[in-house]
C-alpha positions as CSV (number, residue, x, y, z in Angstrom):
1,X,-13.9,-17.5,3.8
2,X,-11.9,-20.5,5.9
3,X,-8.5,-19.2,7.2
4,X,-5.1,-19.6,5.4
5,X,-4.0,-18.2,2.0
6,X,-4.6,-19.9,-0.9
7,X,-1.7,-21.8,-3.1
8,X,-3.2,-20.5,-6.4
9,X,-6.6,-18.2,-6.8
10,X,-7.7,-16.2,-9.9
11,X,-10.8,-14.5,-9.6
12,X,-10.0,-12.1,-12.7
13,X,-10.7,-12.1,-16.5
14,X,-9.8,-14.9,-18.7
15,X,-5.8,-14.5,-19.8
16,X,-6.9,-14.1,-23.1
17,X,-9.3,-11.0,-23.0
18,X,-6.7,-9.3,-21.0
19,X,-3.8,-6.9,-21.4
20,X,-1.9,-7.4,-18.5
21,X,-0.8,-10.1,-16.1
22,X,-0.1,-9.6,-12.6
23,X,1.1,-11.9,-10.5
24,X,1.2,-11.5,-6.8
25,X,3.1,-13.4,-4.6
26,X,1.7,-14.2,-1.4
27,X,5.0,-16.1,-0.1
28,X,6.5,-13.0,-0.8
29,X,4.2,-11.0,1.0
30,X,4.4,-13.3,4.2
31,X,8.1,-13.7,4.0
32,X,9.0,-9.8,4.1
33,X,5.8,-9.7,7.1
34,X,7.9,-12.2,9.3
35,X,11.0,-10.6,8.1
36,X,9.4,-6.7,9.7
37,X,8.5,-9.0,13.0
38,X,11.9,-10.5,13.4
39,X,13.2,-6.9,13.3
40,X,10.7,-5.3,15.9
41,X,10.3,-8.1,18.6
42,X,8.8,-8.4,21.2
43,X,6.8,-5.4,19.4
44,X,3.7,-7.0,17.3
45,X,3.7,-6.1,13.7
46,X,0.1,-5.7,12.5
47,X,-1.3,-6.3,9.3
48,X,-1.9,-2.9,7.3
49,X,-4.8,-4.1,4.6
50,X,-6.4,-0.7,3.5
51,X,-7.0,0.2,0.7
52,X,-8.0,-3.2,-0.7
53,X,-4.9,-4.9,0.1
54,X,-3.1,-2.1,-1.1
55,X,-4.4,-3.1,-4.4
56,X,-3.9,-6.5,-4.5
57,X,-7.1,-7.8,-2.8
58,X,-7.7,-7.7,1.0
59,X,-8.9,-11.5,1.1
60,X,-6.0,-13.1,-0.1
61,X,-3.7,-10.4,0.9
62,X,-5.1,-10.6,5.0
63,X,-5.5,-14.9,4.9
64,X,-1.8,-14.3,3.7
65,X,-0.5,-11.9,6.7
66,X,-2.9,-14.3,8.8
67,X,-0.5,-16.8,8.3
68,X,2.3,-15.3,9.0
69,X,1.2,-14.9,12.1
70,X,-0.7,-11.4,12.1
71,X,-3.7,-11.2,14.5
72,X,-4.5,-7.3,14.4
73,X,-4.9,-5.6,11.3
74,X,-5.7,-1.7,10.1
75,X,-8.2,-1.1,7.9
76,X,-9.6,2.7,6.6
77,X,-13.3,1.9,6.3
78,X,-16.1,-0.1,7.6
79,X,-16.5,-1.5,4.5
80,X,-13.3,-2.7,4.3
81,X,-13.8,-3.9,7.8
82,X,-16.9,-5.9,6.9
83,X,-14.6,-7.8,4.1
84,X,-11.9,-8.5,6.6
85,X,-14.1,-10.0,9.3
86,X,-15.6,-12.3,6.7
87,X,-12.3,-13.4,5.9
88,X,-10.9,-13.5,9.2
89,X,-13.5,-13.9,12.1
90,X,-10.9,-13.9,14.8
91,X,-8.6,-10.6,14.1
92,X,-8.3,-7.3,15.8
93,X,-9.6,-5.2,13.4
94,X,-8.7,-1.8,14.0
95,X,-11.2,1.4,11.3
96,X,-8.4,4.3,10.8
97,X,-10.5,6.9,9.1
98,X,-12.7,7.5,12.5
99,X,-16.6,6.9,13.5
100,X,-18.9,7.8,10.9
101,X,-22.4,9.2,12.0
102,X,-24.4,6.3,12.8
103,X,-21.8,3.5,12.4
104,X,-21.7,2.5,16.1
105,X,-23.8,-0.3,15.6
106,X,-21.9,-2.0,12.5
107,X,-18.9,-1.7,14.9
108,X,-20.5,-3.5,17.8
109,X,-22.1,-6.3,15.4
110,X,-18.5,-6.3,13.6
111,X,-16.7,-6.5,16.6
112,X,-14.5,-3.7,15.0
113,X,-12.2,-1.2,17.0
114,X,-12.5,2.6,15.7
115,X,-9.6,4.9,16.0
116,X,-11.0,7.8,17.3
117,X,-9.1,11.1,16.2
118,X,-11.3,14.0,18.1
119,X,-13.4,14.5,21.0
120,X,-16.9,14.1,19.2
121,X,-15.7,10.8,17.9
122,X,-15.2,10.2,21.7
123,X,-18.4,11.0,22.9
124,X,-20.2,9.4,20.2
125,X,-18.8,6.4,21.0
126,X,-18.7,6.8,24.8
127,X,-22.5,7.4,24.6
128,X,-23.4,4.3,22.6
129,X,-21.7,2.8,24.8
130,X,-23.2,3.6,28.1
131,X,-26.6,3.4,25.9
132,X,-26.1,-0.2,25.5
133,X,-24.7,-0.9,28.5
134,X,-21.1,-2.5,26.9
135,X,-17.9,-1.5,27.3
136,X,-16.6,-1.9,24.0
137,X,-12.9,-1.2,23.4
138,X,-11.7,1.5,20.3
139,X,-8.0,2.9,20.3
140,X,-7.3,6.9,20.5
141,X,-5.3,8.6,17.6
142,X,-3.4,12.1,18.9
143,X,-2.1,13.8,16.7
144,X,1.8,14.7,16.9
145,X,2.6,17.0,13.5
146,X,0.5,15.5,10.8
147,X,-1.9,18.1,11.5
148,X,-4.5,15.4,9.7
149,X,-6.4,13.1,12.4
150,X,-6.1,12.8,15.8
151,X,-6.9,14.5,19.3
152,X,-4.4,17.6,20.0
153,X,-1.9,16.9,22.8
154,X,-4.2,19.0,25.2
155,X,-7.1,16.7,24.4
156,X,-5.1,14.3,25.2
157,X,-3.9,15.2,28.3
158,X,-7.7,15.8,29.4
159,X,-8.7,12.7,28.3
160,X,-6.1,10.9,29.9
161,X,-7.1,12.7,33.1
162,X,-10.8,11.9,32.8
163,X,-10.3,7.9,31.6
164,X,-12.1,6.7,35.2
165,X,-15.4,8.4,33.3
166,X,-15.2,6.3,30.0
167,X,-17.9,3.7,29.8
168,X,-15.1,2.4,27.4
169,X,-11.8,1.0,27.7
170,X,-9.1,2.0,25.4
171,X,-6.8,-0.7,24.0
172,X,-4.4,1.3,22.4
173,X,-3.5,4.9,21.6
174,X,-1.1,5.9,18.4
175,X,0.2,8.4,16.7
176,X,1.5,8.5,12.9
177,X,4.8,9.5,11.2
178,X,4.8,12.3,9.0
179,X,8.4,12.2,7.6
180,X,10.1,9.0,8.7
181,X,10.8,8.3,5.0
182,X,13.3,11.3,4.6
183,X,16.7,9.9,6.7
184,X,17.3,12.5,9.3
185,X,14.6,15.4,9.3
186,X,13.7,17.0,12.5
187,X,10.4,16.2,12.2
188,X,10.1,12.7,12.9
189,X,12.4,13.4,16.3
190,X,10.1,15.7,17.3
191,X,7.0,13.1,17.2
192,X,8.9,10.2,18.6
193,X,9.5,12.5,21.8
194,X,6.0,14.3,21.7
195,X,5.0,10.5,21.5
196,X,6.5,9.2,23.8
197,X,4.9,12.1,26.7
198,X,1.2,10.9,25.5
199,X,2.2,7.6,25.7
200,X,3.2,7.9,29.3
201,X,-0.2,9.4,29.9
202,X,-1.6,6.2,29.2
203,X,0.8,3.6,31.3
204,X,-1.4,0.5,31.0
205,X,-2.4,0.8,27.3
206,X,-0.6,-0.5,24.0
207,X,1.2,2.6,21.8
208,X,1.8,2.4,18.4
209,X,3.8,4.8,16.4
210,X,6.0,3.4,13.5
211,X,5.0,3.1,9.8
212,X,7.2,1.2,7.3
213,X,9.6,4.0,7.7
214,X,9.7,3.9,11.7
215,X,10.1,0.8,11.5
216,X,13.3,1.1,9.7
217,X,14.2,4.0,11.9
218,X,15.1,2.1,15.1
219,X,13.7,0.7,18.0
220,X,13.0,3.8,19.8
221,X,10.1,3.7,17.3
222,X,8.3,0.8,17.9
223,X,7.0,0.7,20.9
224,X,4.4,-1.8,21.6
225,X,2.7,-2.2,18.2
226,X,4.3,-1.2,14.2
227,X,2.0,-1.1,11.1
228,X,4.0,-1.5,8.5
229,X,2.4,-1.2,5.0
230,X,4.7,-0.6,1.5
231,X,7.5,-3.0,3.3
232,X,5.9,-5.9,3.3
233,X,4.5,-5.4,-0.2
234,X,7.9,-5.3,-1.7
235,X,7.8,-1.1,-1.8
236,X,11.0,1.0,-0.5
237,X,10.4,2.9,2.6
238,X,12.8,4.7,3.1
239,X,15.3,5.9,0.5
240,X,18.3,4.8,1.8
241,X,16.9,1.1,2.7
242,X,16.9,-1.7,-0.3
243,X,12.8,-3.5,-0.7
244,X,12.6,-6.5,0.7
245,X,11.4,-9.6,-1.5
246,X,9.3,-8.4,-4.4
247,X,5.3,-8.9,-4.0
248,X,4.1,-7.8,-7.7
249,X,4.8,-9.1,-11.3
250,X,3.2,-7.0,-14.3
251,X,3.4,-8.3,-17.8
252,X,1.7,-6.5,-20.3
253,X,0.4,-8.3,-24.0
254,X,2.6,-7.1,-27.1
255,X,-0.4,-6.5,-29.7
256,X,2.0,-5.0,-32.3
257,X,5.4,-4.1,-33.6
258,X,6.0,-0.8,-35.3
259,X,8.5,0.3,-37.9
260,X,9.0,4.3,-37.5
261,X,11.5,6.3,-39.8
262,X,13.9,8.6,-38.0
263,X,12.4,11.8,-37.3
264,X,8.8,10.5,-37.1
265,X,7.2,11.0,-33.7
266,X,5.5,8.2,-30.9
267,X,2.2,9.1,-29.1
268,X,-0.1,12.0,-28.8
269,X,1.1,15.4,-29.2
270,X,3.8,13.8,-30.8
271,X,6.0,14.8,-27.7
272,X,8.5,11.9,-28.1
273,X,10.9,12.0,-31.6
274,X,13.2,9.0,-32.5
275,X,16.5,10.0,-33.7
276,X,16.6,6.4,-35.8
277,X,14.8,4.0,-37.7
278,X,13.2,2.3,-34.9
279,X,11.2,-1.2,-34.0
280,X,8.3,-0.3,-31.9
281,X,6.2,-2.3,-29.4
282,X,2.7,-1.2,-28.7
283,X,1.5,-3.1,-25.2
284,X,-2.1,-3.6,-24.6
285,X,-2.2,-1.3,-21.2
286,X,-2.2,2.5,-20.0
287,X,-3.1,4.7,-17.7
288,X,-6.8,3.3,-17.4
289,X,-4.7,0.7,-16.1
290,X,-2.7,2.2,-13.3
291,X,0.4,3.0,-15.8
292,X,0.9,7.0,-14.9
293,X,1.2,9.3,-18.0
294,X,4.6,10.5,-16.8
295,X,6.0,7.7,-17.0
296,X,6.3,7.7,-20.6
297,X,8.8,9.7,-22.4
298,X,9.4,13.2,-24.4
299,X,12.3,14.6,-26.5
300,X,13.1,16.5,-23.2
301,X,12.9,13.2,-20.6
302,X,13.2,9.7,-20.4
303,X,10.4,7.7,-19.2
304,X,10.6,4.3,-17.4
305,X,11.5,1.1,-19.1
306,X,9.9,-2.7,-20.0
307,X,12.2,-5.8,-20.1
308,X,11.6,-7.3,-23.2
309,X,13.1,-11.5,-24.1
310,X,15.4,-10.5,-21.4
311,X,16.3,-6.6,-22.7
312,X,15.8,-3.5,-20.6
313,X,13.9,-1.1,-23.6
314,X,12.5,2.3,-22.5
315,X,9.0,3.5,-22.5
316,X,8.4,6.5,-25.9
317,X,5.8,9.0,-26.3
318,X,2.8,9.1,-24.1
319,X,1.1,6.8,-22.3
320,X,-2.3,6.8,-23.7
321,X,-5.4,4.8,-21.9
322,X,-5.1,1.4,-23.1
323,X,-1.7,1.5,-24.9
324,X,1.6,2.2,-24.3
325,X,5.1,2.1,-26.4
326,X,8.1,0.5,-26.1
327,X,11.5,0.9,-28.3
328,X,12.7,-2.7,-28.6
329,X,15.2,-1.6,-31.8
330,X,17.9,-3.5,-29.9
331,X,15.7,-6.3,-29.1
332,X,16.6,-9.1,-31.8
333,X,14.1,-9.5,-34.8
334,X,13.3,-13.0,-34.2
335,X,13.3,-12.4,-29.8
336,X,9.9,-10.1,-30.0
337,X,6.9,-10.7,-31.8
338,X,3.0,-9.6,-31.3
339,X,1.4,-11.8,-28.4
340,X,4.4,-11.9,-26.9
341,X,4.6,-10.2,-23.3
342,X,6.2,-7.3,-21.6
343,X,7.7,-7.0,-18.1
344,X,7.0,-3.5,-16.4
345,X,7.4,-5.1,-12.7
346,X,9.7,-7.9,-12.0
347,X,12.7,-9.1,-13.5
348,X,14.8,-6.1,-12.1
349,X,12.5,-3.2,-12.3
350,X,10.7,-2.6,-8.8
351,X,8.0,-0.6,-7.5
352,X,10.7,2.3,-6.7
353,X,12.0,2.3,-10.3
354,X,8.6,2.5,-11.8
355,X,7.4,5.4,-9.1
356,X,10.8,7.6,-9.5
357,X,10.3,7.9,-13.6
358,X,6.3,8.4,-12.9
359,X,7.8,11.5,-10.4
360,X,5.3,9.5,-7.8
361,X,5.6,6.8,-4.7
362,X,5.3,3.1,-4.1
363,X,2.3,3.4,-2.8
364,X,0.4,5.3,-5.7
365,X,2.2,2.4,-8.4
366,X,0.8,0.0,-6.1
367,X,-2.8,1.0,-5.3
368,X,-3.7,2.1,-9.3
369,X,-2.8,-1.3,-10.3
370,X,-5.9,-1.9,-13.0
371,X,-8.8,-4.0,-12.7
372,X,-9.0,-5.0,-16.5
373,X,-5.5,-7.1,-15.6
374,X,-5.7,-11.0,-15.1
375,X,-4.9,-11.5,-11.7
376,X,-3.2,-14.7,-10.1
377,X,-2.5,-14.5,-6.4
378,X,0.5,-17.3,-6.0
């Protein structure tokens, strides 16, 4: 795949066999990227692509960030990696989830940097190295209170002591946040200074510690590289710090509108009661399609909401796996009709407002996003 993002691609299912249509915007994407640079510099701001783009396809999404001016990127898995280097045959391209038994080679033919997070990953890769006779550079993950991946600080301070063995150089060594998000717990103080000591350990080699969330936490936390990820899609990262420029528009199909007597119940189990004769819309998606079940509603909590010809109307009952309701009784008759389409992500409602009535994050809204959707990346 050539370089650059593309004005217009749609590699999904016809508009009409679909339920859904979501829209990503790519300008979007690149503007809130330059936007995290312009905060950070002179730090570089890498491209965070895992998890397929973060749902919204790692080709387009990376050729996007590419063009706004990323050069190193984070991935989670080789196969991820393999993608990206098809896409983009120049990037840094560093694998977060460690060095799989027997991978060495894909690396080395990938040109892909590991992260290795423990001492066995280190000597696998220090051995295949010295087998063939390459120095081939991976970064160093230590571990400062996620207590998930990553070398203890002891590890790290033997490692650092016994570099001038490596038959490998190390191009960078990071750590990763564990509460940035929550304004003001101890915990993030506490890595930023354990941080900073392992950093020093390594004088000559790049650090990177901040998330999305460090990087809205001040410049103590950038250091030399920041991987921001739910920023630059349009997701809040902390909770006291507005999304920048929305990424993702979801419109869901009306198929039908419903007339329900007061008293009669929405959904299965019959959780959700309406209190008036009500005008239902039943949209063609659920939670097959990345729509959680809490986020509809029961007679003891609201669920989220749709805009509907330019109302905001609030998800009833259930969500179910391919359909959803929607009270649009204050809606106008003649403003909402079957075939006509539902907003669940733009026009007002964001990522956050979605993930608070779903009692879930960002991140989780933006990585279910459904397959069976027609997708336009703009």
């Amino acid at each position: 795949m050539v370089k650059g993002a593309p004005v217009v691609k749609d590699a999904s299912v016809p508009l009409e066999e679909a339920g859904g249509l979501l829209t990503i915007d790519l300008a979007a994407l690149r503007a809130n990227y330059q936007e995290v640079a312009r905060r950070v510099g002179p730090a570089e701001t890498a491209g965070v692509v895992k998890g397929d783009g973060y749902g919204l396809g790692l080709a387009p999404v990376a050729s996007a960030l590419w063009d706004a001016g990323a050069r190193s990127f984070f991935v989670a898995l080789p196969g991820e990696a393999r993608t990206l280097r098809e896409t983009l045959p120049d990037a840094t391209i560093h694998v977060l989830n460690g060095l799989f038994e027997g991978s060495p080679p894909l690396y080395r033919a990938l040109r892909l940097h590991p992260v290795l997070g423990s001492e066995a990953e280190i000597a696998r890769w220090n051995g295949f190295c010295a087998e063939i006779g390459q120095p081939l550079p991976a970064a160093v993950h230590v571990d400062t209170g996620m207590n998930r991946l990553g070398l203890s600080a002891t590890e790290a301070v033997s490692l650092a002591e016994m570099r001038h063995e490596l038959h490998f150089p190390i191009a960078l060594v990071m750590s990763h946040l564990a509460s940035a998000d929550e304004p003001g717990h101890p915990l993030a103080a506490r890595q930023l200074e354990d941080f900073r000591a392992i950093a020093g350990l390594f004088p000559d080699v790049k650090a990177s510690l901040a998330n999305s969330a460090g990087v809205m936490s001040g410049p103590a936390y950038h250091f030399d590289l920041v991987r921001p990820g739910i920023a630059v899609y349009g997701g809040r990262p902390r909770a006291d710090i507005a999304p920048l420029r929305p990424v993702v528009r979801l419109e869901l199909r009306i198929v039908q509108i419903r007339h329900v007597h007061a008293g009669e119940t929405v959904g299965y189990g019959g959780a959700h009661t309406v209190l008036r004769a009500s005008r239902v819309a039943i949209l063609s998606a659920g939670y097959a399609d990345g729509i959680p079940r809490r986020a509809g509603a029961s007679d003891l909590r609201p669920g989220a909401e749709a805009v509907i010809a330019g109302h905001r109307c609030p998800l009833i009952g259930r969500i179910s796996m391919d359909l959803l309701a929607v009270d649009v009784t204050d809606v106008p008759d003649d403003a909402v009709a079957a075939g006509d389409w539902a907003v669940l992500l733009g026009d007002g409602l964001g990522l956050d407002d979605l993930a608070r009535h779903s009692q879930t994050i960002d991140y989780e809204i933006l990585t279910s996003l459904g397959r069976r959707y027609r997708r336009l990346w703009a």
